[in-house]
KEFI-44572 format. One line per 5 residues: their letters; for each residue x, y, z of N, C-alpha, C. Coordinates in steps of 0.2 Angstrom, whole numbers, plus 5000, padded with zeros to 4 digits. Each point is the difference from the previous one (the first is absolute). Layout:
A	X/Y/Z/X/Y/Z/X/Y/Z  ...
This chain:
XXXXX	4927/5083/4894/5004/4993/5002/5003/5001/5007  5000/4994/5004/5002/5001/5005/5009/5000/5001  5002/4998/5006/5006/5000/5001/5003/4992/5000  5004/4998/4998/4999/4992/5002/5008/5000/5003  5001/4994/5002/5006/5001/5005/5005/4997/4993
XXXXX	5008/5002/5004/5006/5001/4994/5000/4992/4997  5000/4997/5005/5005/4992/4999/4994/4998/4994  4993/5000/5001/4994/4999/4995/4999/5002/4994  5005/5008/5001/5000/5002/4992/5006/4999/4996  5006/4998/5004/5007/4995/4998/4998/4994/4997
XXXXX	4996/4998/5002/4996/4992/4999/4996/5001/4992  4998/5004/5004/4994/5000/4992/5006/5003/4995  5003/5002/5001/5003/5003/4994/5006/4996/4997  5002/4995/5003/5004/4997/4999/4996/4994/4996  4993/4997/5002/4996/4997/4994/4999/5004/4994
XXXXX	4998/5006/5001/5000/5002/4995/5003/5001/4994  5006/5000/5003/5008/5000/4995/5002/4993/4998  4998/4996/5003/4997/4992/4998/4999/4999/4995  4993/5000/5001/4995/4998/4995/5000/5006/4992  5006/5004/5002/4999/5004/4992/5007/5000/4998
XXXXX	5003/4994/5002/5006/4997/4999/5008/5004/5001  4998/5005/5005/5007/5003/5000/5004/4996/5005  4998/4998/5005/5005/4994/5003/4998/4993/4998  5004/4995/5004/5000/4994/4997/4997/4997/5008  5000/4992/4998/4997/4997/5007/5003/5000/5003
XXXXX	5006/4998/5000/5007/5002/5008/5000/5007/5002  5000/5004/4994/4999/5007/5004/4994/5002/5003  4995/4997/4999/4995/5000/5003/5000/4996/5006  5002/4996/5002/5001/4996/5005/5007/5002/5005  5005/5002/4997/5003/5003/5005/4997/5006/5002
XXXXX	4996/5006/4995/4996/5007/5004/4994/4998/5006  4998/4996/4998/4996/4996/5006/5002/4999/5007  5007/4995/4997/5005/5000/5008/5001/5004/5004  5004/5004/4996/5003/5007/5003/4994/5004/5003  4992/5001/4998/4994/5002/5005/5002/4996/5005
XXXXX	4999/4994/5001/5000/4996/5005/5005/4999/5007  5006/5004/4998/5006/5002/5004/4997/5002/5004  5001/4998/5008/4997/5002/5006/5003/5003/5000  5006/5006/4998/5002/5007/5004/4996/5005/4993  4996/4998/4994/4999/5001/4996/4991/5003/5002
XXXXX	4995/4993/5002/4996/5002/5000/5000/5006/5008  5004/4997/5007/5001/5006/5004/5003/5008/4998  5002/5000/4994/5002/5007/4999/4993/5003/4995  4996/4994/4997/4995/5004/4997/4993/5001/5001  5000/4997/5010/4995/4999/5003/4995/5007/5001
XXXXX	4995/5002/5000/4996/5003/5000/5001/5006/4996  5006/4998/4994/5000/5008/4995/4994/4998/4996  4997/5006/4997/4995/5001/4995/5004/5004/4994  4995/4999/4995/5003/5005/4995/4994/5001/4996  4999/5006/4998/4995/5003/4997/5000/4998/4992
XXXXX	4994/5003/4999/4999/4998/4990/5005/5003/4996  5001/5008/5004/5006/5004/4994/5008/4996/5004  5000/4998/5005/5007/4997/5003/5001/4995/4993  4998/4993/5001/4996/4995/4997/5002/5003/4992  4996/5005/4996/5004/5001/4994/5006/5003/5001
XXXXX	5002/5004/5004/5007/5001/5000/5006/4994/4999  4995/4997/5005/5009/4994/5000/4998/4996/4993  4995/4998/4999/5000/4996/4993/5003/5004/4995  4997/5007/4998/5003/5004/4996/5007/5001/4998  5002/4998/5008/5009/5004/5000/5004/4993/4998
XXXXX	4998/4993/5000/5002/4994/4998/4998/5000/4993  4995/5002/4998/4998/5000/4992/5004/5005/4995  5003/5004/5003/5002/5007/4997/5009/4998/4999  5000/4996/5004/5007/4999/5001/5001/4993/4993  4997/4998/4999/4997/4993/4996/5000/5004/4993
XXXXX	4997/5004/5000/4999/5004/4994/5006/5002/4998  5004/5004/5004/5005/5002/4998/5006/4996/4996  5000/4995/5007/5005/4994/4998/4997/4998/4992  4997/4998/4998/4996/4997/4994/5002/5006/4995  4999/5006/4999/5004/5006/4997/5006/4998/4997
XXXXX	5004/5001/5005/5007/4998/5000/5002/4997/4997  4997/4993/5000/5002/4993/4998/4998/5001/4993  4994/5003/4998/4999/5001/4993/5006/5005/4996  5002/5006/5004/5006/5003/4997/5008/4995/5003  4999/4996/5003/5005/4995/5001/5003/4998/4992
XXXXX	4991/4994/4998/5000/4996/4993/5004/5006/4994  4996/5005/4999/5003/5003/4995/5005/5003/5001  5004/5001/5005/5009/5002/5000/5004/4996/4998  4997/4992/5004/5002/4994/4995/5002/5000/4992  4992/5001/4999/5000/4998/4992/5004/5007/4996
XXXXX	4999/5005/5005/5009/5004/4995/5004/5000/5001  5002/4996/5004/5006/4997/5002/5004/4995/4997  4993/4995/4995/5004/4995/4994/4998/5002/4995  5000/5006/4998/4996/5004/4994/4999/4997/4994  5006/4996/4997/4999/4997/4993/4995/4992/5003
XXXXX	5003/4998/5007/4998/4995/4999/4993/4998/5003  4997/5002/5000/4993/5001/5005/4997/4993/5001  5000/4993/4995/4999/4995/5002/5004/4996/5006  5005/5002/5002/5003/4999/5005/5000/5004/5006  4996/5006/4999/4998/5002/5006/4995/4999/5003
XXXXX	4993/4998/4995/4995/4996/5002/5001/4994/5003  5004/4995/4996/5002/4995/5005/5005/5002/5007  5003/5004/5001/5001/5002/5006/4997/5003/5006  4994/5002/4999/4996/5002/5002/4994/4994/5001  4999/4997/4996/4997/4994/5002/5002/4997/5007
XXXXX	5006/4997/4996/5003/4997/5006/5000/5003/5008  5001/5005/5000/4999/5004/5007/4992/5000/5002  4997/5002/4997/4993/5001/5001/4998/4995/5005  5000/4995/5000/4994/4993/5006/5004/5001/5008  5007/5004/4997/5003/5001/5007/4999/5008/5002
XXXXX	5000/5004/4997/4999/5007/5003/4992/4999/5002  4996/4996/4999/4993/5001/5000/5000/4998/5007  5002/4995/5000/5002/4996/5008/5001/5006/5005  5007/5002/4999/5002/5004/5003/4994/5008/5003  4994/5001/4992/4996/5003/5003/4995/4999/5006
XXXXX	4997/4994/4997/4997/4996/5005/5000/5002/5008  5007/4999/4999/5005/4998/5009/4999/5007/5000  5001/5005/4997/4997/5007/5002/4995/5003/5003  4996/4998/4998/4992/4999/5004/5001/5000/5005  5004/4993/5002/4999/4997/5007/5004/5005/5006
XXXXX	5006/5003/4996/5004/5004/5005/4997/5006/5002  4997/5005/4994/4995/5006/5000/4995/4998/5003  4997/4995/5000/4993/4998/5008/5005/5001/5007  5003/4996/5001/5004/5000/5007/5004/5006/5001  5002/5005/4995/5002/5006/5001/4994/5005/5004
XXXXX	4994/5000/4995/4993/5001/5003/5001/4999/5007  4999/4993/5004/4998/4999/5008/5007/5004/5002  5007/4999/4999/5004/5001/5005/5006/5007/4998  4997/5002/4995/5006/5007/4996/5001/5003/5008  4995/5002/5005/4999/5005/5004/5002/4998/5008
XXXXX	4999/4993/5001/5000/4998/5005/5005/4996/5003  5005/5000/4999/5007/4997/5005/5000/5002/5006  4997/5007/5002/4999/5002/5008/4997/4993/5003  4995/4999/4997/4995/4996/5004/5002/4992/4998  5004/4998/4997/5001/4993/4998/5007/4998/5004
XXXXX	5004/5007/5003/5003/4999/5006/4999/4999/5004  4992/5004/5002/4999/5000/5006/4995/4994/5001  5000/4995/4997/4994/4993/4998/5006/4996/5003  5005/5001/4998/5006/4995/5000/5002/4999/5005  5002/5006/5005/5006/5002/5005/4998/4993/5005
XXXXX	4991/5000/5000/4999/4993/5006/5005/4995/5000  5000/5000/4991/5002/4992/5001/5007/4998/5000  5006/5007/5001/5006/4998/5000/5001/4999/5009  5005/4994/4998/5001/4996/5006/5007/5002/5001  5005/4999/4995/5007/5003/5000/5005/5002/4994
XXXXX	5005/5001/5000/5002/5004/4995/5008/4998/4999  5000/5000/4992/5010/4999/5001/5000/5004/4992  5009/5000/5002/5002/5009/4995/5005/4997/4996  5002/5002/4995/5005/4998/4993/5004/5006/4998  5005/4998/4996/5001/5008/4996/5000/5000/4992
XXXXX	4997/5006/4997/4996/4999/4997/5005/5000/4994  5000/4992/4996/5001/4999/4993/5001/5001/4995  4995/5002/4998/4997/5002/4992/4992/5000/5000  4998/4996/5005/4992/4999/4999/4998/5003/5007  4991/5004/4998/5000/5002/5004/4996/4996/5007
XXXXX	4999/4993/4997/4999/4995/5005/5005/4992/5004  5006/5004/4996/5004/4997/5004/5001/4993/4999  5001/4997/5006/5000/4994/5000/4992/4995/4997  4995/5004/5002/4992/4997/4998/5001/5003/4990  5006/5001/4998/4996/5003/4992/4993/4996/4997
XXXXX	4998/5001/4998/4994/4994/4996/5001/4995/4997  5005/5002/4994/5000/4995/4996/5007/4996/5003  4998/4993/5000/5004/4995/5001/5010/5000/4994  4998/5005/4996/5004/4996/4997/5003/5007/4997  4998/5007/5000/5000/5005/4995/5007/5003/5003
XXXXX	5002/4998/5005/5006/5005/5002/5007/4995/4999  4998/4992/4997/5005/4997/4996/5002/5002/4994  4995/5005/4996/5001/5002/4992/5002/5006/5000  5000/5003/5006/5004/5009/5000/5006/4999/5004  5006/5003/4995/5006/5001/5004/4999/5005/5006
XXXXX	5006/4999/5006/5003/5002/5005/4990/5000/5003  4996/4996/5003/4998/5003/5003/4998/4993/5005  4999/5002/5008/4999/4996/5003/4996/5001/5006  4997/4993/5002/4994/5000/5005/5002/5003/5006  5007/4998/5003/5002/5005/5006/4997/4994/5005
XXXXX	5003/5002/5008/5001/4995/5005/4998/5002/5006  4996/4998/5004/4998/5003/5004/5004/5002/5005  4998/5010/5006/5006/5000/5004/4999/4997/5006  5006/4998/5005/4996/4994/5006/4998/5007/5004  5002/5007/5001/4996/5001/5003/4996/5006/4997
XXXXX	4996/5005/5004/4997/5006/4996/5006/5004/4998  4999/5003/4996/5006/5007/4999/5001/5005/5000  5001/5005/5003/4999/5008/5004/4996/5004/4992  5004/5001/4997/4996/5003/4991/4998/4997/4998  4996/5000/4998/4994/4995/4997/5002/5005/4991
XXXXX	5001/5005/5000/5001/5002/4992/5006/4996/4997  4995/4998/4994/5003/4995/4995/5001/4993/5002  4995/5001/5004/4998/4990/5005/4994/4999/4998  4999/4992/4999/4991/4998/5001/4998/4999/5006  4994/5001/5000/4996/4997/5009/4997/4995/4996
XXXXX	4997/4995/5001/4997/4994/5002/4996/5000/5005  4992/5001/4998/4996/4998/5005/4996/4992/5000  5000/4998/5002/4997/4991/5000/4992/4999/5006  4996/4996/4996/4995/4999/5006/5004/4993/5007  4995/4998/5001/5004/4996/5005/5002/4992/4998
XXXXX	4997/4997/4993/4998/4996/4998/5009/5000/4993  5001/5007/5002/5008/4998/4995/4997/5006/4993  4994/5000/4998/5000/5003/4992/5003/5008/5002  4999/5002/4997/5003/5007/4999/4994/5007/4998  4999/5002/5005/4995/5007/5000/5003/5004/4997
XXXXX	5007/5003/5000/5000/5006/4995/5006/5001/4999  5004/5004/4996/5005/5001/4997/5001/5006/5003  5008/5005/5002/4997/5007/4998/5009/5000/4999  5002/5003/4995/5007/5003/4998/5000/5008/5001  5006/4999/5005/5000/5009/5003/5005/5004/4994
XXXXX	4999/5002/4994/5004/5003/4997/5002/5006/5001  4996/5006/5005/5003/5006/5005/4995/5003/5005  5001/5005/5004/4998/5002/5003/4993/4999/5001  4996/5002/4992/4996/5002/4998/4997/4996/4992  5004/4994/5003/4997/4998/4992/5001/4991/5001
XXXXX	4994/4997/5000/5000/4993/5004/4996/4995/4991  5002/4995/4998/4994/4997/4997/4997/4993/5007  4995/5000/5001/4996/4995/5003/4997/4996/4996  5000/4993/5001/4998/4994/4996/4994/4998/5005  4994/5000/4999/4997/4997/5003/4996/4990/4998
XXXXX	5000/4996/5004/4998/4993/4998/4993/4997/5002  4998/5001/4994/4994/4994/5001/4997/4993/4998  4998/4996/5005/4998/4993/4998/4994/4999/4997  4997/4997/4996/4993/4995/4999/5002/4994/4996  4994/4996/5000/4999/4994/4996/5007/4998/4994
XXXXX	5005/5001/5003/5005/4999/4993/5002/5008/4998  4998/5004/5002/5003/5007/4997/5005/5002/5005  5005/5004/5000/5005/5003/5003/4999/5008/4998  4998/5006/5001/5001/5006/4998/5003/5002/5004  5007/5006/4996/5004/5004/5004/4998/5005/4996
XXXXX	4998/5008/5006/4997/5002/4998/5008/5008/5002  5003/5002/4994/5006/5005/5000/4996/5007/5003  5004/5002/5003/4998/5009/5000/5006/5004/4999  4999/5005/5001/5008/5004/5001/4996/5005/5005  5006/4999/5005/4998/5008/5005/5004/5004/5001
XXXXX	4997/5007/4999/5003/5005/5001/4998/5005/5003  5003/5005/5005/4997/5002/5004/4993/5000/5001  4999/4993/5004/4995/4999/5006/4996/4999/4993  4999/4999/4994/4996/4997/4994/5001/4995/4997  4996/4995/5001/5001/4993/4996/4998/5002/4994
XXXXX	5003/4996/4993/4997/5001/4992/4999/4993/4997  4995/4998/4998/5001/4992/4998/5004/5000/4994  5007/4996/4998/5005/5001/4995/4999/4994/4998  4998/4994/5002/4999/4992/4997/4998/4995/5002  5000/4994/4997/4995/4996/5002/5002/4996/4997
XXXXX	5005/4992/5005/5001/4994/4998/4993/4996/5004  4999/4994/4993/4995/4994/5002/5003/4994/4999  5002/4995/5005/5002/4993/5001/4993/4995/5001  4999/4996/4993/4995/4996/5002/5005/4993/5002  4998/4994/5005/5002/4996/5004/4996/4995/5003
XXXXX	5001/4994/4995/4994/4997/5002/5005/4993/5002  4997/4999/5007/5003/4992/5001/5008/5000/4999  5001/5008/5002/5006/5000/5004/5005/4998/4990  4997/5005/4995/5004/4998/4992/4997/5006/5001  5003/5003/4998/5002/5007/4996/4998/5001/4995
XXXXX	4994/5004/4997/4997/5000/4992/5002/5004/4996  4999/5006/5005/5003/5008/4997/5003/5002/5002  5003/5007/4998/5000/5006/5003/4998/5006/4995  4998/5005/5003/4996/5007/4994/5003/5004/5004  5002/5008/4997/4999/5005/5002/5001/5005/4997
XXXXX	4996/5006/5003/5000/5006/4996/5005/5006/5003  5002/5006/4999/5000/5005/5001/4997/5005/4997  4998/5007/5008/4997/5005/4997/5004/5005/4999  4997/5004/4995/5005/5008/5001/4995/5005/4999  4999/5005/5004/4995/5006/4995/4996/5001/4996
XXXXX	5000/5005/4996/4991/4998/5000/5001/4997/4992  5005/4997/4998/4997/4992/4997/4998/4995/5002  5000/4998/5007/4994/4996/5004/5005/4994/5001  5003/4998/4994/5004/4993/5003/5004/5000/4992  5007/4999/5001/5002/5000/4994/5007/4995/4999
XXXXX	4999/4994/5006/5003/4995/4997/4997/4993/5004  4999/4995/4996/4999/4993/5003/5004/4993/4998  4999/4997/5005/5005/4994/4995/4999/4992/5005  5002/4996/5000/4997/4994/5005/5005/4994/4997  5001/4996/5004/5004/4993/5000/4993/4995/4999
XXXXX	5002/4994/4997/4997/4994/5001/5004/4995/4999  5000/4995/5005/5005/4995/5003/4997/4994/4997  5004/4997/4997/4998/4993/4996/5006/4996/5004  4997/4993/5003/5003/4993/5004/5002/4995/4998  5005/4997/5003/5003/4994/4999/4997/4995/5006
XXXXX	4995/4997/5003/5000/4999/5007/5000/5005/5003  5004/5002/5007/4998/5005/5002/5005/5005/4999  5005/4998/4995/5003/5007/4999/4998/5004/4995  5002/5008/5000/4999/5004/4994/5005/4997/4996  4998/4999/4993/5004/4997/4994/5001/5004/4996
XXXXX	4993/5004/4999/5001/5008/4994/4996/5007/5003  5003/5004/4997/4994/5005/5001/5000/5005/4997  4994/5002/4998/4999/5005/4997/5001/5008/5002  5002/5003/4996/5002/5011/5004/4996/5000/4992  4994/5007/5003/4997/5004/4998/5000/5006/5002
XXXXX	5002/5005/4994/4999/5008/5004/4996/5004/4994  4996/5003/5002/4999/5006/4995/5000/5007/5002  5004/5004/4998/5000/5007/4999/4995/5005/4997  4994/5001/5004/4996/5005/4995/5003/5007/4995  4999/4997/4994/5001/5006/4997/4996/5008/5004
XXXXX	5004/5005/4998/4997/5007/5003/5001/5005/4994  4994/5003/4998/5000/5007/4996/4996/5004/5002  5006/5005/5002/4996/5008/5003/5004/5004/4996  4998/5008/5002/5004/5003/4998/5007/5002/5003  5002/4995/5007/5007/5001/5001/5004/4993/5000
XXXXX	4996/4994/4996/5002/4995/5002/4999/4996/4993  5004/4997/4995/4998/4994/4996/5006/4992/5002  4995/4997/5003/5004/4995/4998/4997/4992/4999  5004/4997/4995/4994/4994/4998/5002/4994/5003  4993/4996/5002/5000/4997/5006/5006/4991/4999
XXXXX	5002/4999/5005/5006/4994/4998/4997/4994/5003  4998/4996/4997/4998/4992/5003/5007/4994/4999  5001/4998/5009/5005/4996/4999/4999/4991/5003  5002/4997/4996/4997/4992/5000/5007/4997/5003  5003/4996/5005/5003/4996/4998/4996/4993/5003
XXXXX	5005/4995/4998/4998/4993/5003/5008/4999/5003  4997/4997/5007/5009/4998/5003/5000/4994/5003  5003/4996/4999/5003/4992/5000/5004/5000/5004  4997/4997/5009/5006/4998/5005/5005/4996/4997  5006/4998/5003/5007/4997/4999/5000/4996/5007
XXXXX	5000/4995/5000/4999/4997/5009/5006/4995/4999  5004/4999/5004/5006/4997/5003/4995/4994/5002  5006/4995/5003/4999/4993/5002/4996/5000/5007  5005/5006/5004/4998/5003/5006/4995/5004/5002  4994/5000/4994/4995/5005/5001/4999/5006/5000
XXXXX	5007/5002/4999/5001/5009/4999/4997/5001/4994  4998/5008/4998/5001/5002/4993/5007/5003/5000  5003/4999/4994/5006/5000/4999/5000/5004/4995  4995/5004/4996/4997/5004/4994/4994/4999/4998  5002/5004/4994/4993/4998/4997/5000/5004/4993
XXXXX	4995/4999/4995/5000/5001/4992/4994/5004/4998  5003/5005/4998/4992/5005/4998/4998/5001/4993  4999/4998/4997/4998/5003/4993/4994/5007/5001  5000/5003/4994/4996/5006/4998/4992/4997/4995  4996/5006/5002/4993/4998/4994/4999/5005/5001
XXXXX	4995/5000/4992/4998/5006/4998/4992/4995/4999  4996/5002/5004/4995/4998/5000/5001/4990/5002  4997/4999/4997/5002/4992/4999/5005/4995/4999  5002/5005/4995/5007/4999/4996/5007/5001/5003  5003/4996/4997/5008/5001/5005/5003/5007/4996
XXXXX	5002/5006/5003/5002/5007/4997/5006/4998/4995  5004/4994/5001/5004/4998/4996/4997/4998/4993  4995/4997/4999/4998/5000/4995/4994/5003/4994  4999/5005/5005/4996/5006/4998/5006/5007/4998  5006/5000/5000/5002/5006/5000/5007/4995/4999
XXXXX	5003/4999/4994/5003/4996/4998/5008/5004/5000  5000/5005/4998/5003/5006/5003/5001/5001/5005  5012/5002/5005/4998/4999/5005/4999/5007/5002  4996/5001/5007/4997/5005/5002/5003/5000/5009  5000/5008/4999/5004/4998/5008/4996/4998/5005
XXXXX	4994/5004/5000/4995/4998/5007/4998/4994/4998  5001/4993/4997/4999/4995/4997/5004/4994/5003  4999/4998/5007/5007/4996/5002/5000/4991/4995  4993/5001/4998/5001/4993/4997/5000/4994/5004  5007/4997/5003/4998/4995/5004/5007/5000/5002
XXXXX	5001/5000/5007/5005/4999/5006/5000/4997/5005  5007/4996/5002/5000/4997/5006/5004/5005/5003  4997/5000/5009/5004/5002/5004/5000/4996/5006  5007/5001/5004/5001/4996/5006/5001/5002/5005  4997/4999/5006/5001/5004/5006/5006/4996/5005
XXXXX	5002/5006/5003/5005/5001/5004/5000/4996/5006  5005/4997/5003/4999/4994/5004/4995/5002/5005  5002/5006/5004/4993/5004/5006/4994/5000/4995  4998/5002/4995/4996/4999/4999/4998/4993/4998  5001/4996/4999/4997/4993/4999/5000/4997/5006
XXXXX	5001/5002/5004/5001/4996/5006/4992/5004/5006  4999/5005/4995/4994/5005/5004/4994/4996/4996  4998/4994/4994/4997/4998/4998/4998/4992/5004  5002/4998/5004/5001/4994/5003/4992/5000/5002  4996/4994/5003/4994/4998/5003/5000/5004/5006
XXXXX	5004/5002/5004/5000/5004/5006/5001/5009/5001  4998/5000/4993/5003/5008/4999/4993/5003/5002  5000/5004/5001/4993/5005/5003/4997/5002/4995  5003/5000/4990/4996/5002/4996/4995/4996/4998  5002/4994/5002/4994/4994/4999/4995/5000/5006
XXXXX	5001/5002/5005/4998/4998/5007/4995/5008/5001  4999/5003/4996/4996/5006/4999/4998/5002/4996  4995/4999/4999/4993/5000/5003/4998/4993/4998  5002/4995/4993/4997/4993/5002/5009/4997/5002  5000/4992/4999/5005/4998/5000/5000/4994/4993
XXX	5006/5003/4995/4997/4994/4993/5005/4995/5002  5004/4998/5004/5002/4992/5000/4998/4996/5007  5001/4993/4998/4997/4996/5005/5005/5001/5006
């Protein structure tokens, strides 16, 4: 067999995983795009990869797929000793979780491919990028390692003390424990980097296509980029559909993923959905059984178009956890209102930068 070039065997293998139903059509159509990324196909222009490359890299996303699927098997039966007399309640627990971990495999697939093109290459997606920064502005850093650009619209209203931070008007002598901001000339945003020390930097890099947004995380350390994560922003006609993302760690491949979906009133966000899952892991230095968390959260919008709060309930699968576990359970919040604090409701207005980045959801 010959050599065929990489971006070709990216392609075919991502049909592959198609049609034998391991991703779904969006995942398939987002993996499409992300070839399509002009800093994507220029970083994978004239690589080749050979027959035994070619089974390497499929091997090492199948192998990682196997394992996960272990796991999840010795997940199930921890479970079921875990309600020992009642096991028909642990079936139905397990049910109910099932159509959403399966999901959440799915979306595995799709980050283990793109780990494939990019685990090794932050050197070169710097050096794709550097053309296109035009200028640059700095922040202090937060809680988030992207600052003022965070991804989600809405996620840093549900976690106390943390915030987006403010741009400083000029540069600032220490750059440690500051964000840089690089932007093209058009205003988007090229790359992220948080100087944590000396020696120890996370780089966010930004991709566009057709409605996709990839931020591609690395961590660098001395002089070594490591890919650490992967948020995906679909956005279409300027309404925000998703968001997805995963982290990696070691040699479990990837061992957490989770993803927002924003449901509309007009063009404001009215609900939305937080998913995360935890991969269970058993080895012999490590047992731990995997945690899937669902909530649904319900804006609170004043007269003045601010969010003023908002209402989270809990699910277990489908089901509201409140009426699945009848019983009150601590990690079980049930259903809460919370209100945010005048600075913050006043950071949710039509003019704030969290709407205005990367689509815009009011008129």
């Amino acid at each position: 067999m010959k050599n065929i070039s990489e971006k070709e065997f990216w392609q075919e293998l991502v049909s592959e995983f198609y049609q034998q139903g391991k991703i779904s059509q969006e995942s398939y159509n987002c993996l499409n795009a992300f070839l399509e990324c002009p800093e994507i196909i220029e970083m994978l222009d004239g690589c080749k990869l050979s027959p035994e490359e070619c089974k390497q890299n499929r091997t090492a996303i199948l192998d990682v797929l196997n394992t996960k699927r272990s796991d999840l098997t010795k997940r199930e039966d921890s479970i079921r000793q875990k309600f020992s007399d009642r096991n028909k309640k642990a079936e139905e627990y397990l049910l109910d979780e099932k159509t959403f971990i399966d999901e959440h495999m799915e979306e595995t697939v799709q980050f283990l491919i793109m780990q494939g093109i990019c685990k090794s290459r932050g050197e070169e997606l710097s050096a794709i990028l550097s053309s296109n920064v035009r200028y640059r502005k700095y922040s202090k850093y937060e809680g988030y390692s992207m600052g003022l650009y965070e991804v989600s619209p809405v996620f840093d209203l549900t976690v106390g003390n943390a915030k987006r931070g403010s741009f400083y008007k000029r540069v600032p002598k220490d750059k440690y424990g500051k964000l840089e901001y690089l932007f093209r000339e058009d205003g988007r945003l090229v790359s992220t980097i948080y100087y944590t020390s000396e020696n120890d930097h996370h780089i966010c890099y930004v991709l566009y296509f057709n409605g996709y947004i990839y931020y591609m995380i690395y961590n660098w350390f001395v002089g070594k980029q490591t890919l650490f994560g992967i948020k995906i922003l679909k956005n279409i006609n300027n309404k925000l559909e998703y968001l997805k993302w995963c982290v990696y760690e070691g040699s479990t491949g990837i061992y957490r993923v989770g993803k927002e979906i924003y449901l509309y009133d007009n063009s404001k966000i009215e609900k939305w959905w937080y998913e995360e899952f935890w991969f269970p892991i058993y080895n012999e230095n490590t047992t731990l059984d995997g945690t899937i968390i669902r909530e649904l959260y319900t804006g609170i919008y004043d007269k003045e178009g601010y969010i003023s709060g908002y209402k989270v309930d809990s699910y277990i699968g489908s089901r509201l956890a409140k009426e699945v576990f009848r019983e009150k359970l601590a990690h079980i919040s049930g259903y809460n209102e919370f209100y945010l604090s005048e600075k913050e409701r006043l950071d949710t207005g039509k003019d704030s930068l969290r709407w205005k980045y990367p689509p815009n959801y009011f008129d």
